[in-house]
C-alpha positions in Angstrom: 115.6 97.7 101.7 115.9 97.7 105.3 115.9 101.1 105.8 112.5 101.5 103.4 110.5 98.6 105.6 112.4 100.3 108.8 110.7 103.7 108.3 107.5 102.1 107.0 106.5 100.1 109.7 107.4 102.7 112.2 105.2 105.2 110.1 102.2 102.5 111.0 102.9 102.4 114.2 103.2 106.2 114.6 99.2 106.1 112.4 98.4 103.2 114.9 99.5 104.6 117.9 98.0 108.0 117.1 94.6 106.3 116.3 94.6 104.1 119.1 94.9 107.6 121.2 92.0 109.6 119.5 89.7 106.3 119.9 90.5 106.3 124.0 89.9 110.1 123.9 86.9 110.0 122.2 85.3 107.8 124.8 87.1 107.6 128.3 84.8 110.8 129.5 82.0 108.9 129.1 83.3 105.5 130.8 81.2 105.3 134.5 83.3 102.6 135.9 86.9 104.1 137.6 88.2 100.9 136.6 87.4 100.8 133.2 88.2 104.6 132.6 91.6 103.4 135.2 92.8 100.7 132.0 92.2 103.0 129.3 93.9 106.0 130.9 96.8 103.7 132.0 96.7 102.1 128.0 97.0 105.5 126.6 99.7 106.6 128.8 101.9 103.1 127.1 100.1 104.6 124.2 102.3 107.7 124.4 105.1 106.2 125.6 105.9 104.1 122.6 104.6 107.6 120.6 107.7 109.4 121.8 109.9 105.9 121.1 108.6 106.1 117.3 109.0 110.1 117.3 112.7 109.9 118.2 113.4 106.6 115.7 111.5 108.3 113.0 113.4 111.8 113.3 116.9 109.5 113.1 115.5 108.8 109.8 114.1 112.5 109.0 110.8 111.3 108.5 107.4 112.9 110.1 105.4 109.8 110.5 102.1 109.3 109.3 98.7 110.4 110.6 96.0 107.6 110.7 93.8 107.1 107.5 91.3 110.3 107.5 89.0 107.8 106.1 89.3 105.5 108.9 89.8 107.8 112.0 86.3 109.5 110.2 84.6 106.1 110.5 85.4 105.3 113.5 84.3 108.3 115.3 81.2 108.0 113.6 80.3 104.5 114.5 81.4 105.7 118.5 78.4 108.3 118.1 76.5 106.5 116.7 76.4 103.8 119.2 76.7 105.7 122.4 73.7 107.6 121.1 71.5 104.4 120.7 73.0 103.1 124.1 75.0 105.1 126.2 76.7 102.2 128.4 80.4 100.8 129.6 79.3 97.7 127.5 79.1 99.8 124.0 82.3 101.2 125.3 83.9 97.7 125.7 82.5 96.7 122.6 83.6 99.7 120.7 87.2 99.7 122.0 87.5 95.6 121.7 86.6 96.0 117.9 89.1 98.4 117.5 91.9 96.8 119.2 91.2 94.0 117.3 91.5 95.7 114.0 94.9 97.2 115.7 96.4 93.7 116.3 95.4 92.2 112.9 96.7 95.6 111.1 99.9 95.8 112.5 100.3 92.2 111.9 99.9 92.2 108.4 102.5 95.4 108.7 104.8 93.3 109.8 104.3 90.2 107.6 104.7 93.2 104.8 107.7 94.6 106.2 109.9 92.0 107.1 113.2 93.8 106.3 112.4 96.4 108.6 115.1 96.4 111.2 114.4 94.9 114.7 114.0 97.4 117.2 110.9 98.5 114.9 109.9 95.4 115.1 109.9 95.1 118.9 108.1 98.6 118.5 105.5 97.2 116.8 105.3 93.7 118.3 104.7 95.7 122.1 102.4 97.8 120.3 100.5 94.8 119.3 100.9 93.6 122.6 99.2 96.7 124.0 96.0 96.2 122.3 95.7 92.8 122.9 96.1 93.4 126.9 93.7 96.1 126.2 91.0 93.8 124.4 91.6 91.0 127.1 91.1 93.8 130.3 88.1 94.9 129.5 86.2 91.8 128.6 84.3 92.3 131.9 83.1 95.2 131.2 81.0 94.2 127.4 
């Protein structure tokens, strides 16, 4: 049982990790303040960090991860065009990428209510991850 919860909660992490990258890539060209674009570049550099931590864990356990829901990832760049075309601004941005992060945090959460066999270095995976977007969501509160 541990070793089912293990590689599931990293594969949400690895679908959270990766979805939390495409969401900073979709918008950080269009950021105008170098601050702002300065937290979500240094984010999705911690973003890839723990990436390559969940890569290596995840290839102990010959698994290939999991991509982020198709569904979701669809959605979500939809809604980003959508509202940068209506109002192209650092505040849609903010607003954007809070909403996200917050749908991060409460995700990953429940993943780890769900998973509570997993062992606990993919917990600490997933509790920094957690930790990330919340950081994230608190930073750029000056900027919606």
């Amino acid at each position: 049982m541990i070793e089912q919860d293990t590689i599931k909660l990293l594969r949400e992490c690895d679908a959270g990790v990766k979805m939390g990258v495409s969401s900073i890539n979709d918008v950080i060209d269009k950021v105008q303040n170098d601050e702002f674009k300065s937290e979500l570049a240094d984010c999705k550099e911690k973003h890839n960090q723990l990436q390559k931590e969940i890569d290596k864990l995840l290839s102990q356990y010959h698994d290939d991860g999991k991509e982020p829901n198709i569904m979701a990832q669809g959605m979500s760049q939809m809604k980003t065009s959508f509202k940068l075309m209506v109002e192209k601004s650092d505040n849609t941005i903010a607003d954007l990428m809070t909403d996200g992060c917050n749908m991060g945090v409460k995700s990953l959460n429940r993943y780890l209510n769900e998973y509570k066999a997993a062992d606990e270095v993919s917990k600490d995976i997933t509790k920094r991850l957690i930790n990330l977007e919340e950081k994230l969501a608190i930073q750029i509160r000056k900027f919606l």
